[in-house]
TORKOL-732180 format. One record per residue (C-alpha): residue in three letters; z, y, x. Coordinates in steps of 0.2 Angstrom, whole numbers, plus 2048, in hexadecimal, padded with zeros to 3 digits. Each point is the difference from the previous one (the first is absolute). Example, Ala and Ser with C-alpha at 12.3 -4.5 7.8 and 13.67 -1.06 7.14 Angstrom:
2
ALA8277EA83E;SER7FD811806;
END
This chain:
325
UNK7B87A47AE;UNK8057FD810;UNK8107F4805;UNK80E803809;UNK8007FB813;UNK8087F0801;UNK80C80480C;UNK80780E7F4;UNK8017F67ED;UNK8107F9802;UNK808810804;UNK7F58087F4;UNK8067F67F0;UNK811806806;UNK7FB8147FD;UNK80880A7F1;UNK7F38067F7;UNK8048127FE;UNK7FB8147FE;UNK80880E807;UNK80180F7F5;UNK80B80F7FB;UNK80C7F67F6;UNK8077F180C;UNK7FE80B810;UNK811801802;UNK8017ED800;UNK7F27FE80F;UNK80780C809;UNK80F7F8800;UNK7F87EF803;UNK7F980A80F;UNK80F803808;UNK80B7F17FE;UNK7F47F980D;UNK8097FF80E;UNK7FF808811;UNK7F87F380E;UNK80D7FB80C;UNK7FA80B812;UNK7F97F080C;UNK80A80380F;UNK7EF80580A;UNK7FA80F7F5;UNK80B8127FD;UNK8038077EC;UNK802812801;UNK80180B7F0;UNK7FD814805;UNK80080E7F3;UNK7F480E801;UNK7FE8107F8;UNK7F38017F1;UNK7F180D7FD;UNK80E8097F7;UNK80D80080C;UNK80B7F97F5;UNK7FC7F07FD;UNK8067F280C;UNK7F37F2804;UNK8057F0806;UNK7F37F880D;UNK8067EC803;UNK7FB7FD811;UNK7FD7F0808;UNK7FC7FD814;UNK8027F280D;UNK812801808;UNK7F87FF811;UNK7F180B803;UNK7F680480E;UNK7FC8117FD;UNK7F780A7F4;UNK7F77F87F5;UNK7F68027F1;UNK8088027EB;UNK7FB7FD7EF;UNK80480B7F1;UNK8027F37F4;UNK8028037EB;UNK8097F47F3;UNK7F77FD7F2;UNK8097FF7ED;UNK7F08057F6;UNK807815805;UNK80F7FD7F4;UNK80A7F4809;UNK8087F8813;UNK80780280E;UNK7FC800813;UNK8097EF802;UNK7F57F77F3;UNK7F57FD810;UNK80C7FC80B;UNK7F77F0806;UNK7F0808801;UNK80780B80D;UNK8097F780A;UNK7F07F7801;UNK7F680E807;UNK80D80480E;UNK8017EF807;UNK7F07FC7FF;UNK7FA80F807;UNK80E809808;UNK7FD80F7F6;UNK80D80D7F7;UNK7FE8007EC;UNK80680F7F7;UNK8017FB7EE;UNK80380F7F3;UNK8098027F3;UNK7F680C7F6;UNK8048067EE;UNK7F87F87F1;UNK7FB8037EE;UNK8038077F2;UNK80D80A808;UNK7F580380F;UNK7EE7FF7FB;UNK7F280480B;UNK80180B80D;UNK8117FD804;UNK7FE7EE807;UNK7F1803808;UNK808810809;UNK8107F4805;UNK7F47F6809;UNK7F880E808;UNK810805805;UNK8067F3808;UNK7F07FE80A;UNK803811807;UNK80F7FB805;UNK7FA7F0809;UNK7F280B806;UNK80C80D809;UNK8127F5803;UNK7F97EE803;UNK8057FE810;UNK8138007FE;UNK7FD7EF7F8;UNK7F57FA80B;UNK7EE8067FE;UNK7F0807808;UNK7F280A7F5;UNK7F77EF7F7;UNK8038037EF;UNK7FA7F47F1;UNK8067FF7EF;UNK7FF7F57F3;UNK8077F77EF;UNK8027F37F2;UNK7FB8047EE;UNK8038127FC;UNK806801813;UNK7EF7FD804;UNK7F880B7F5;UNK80A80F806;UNK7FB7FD811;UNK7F07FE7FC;UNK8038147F9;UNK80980280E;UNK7F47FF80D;UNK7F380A7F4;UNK80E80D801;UNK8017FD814;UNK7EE801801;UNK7FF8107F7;UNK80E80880A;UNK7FC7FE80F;UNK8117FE808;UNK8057F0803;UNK7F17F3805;UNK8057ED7FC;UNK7F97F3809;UNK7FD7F57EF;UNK8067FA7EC;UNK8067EE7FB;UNK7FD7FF7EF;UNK8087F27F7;UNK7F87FE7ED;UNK803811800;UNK8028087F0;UNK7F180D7FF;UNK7F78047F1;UNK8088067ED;UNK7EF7FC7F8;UNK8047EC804;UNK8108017F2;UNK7F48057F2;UNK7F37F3805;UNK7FD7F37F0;UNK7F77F380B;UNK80D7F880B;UNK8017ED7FE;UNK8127FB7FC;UNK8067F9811;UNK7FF810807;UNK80E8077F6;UNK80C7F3809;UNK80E808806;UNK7F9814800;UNK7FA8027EC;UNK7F480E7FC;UNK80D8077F6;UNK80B801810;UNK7F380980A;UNK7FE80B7F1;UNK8108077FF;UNK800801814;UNK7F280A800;UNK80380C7F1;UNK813801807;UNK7F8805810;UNK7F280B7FB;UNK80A8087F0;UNK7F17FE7F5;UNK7F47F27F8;UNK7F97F380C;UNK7ED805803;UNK8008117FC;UNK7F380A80B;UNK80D80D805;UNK8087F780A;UNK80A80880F;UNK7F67FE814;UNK80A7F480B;UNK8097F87EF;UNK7F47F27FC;UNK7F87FC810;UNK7F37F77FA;UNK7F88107F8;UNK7FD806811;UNK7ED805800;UNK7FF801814;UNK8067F180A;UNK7FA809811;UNK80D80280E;UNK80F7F37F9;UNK8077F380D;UNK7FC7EF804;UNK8067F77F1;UNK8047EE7FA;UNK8027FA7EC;UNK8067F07FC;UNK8017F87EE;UNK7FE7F47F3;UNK7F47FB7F6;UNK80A7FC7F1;UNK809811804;UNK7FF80E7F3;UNK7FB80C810;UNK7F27F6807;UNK7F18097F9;UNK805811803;UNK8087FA812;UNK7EB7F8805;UNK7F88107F9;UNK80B80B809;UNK7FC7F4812;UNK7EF8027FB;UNK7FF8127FE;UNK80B804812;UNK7F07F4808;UNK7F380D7F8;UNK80980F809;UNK8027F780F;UNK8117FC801;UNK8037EF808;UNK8077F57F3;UNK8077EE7FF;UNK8007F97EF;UNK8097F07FF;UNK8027F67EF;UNK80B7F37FB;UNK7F97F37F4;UNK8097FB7F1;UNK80F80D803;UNK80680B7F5;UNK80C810804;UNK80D7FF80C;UNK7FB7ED804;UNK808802811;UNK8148037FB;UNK7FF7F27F3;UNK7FA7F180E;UNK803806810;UNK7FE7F0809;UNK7F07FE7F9;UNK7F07FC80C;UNK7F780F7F7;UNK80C809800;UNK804800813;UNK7EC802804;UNK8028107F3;UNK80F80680C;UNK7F97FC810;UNK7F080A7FB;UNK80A80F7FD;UNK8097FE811;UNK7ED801808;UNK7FA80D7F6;UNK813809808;UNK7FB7FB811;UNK7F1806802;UNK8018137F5;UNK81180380A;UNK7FF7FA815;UNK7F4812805;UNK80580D809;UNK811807802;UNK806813801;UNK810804801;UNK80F80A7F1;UNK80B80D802;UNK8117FA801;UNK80B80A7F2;UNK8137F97FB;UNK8037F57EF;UNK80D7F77F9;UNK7FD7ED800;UNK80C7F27F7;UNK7FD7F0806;UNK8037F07F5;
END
């Protein structure tokens, strides 16, 4: 069995060891929220805008982040929270996005979609889809050009992994690229008895099975399963975006996260697949200021660089509401 990295045991031994399921939700939830919002560095602009859902009802809240000084138009990522589809918020990943706009001077949009079991699959899905259209057609009142990427953490990146299959097979909006970050893409992994037991730390296979059958309202690896909500069942990989995947191998994703690398290369989609060894899930939020970690970040800010600097087109220009924080 492999061993943890070096650089992460010490923060390792200091993880609960811990399953989320139907009974003690409430708690992690809670848990979730009670982490408090990063204080706004004085070079980059919070700004949380409410837009209508697919019902016309629903309010979504989109948490957007961009340099106070700009240039001009420039490029915006759709970004997606993980929580394992039952849980978090957009500022769990605070940090992460702060990161991307000063390192990149791009405009983050991160979502705050519904999750399960009150909203299973499609819901989530079509929040995200929602606010892409939004970004699509009003993204140049906070600041953007037409370069679109999108991307995730956990079941954030699983959901823009189905997102730009959705994309794709809509045909309205074209994204210049998917950051996915261990994403969170195959129910078949929960009901797997061949895991070694370090890659249950910190994200059990319990956890991931009552994520998934939240999700999915049904049994994990069951062959009806819905198009776009599991989006490693996919058949054809044709068409997607450019696309990164980082992760562990000590994490609980890391086998579904290479074969799903491996099958994008086999349609022809360019694909980075970078892997971390001796790291388990969510490795990057418990030592932040370790060299792995960093490299792992840095990666991701490449991957950024190079799907989003192309072309630029211009938006209409329609009125919104934006509160700034």
């Amino acid at each position: 069995m492999e061993q943890i990295h070096p650089e992460l045991r010490q923060m390792a031994n200091r993880i609960p060891k811990f399953s989320v399921t139907s009974g003690n939700l409430w708690l992690w939830r809670f848990l979730t929220n009670l982490r408090g919002v990063t204080k706004t560095p004085k070079d980059i602009q919070i700004q949380n805008i409410f837009i209508p859902g697919k019902d016309g009802k629903t309010k979504i809240r989109l948490r957007v982040y961009k340099p106070r000084s700009m240039p001009g138009l420039v490029p915006g990522l759709v970004w997606l929270h993980g929580g394992g589809y039952v849980m978090g918020r957009p500022e769990i990943d605070d940090l992460a996005c702060i990161q991307f706009v000063r390192e990149l001077g791009i405009v983050v949009i991160s979502v705050e979609y519904r999750y399960a079991p009150r909203h299973p699959f499609p819901t989530p899905l079509e929040d995200a889809y929602t606010a892409l259209q939004w970004v699509n057609s009003h993204g140049r009142q906070i600041g953007m050009d037409n370069r679109i990427g999108i991307g995730g953490e956990s079941a954030g990146g699983g959901l823009a992994a189905s997102l730009a299959q959705l994309a794709h097979d809509r045909k309205e909006i074209p994204l210049t690229g998917q950051l996915l970050v261990y994403p969170m893409l195959d129910d078949r992994t929960s009901i797997r008895d061949d895991l070694p037991k370090a890659e249950i730390m910190s994200w059990s296979p319990i956890s991931n099975q009552f994520g998934w059958e939240a999700y999915l309202g049904q049994k994990c690896g069951m062959e009806n399963t819905p198009a776009y909500a599991v989006p490693s069942r996919r058949t054809d990989l044709s068409g997607l975006p450019p696309t990164w995947i980082g992760v562990g191998t000590l994490d609980l994703f890391h086998d579904e996260n290479v074969i799903y690398a491996q099958r994008l290369k086999e349609f022809g989609v360019e694909c980075e697949l970078h892997i971390v060894r001796g790291a388990f899930h969510g490795f990057d939020a418990i030592a932040p200021k370790a060299r792995i970690v960093q490299e792992f970040q840095m990666s991701q800010i490449a991957a950024l660089r190079k799907f989003l600097f192309s072309v630029k087109q211009n938006f209409i220009d329609p009125e919104l509401s934006i509160r700034d924080e």
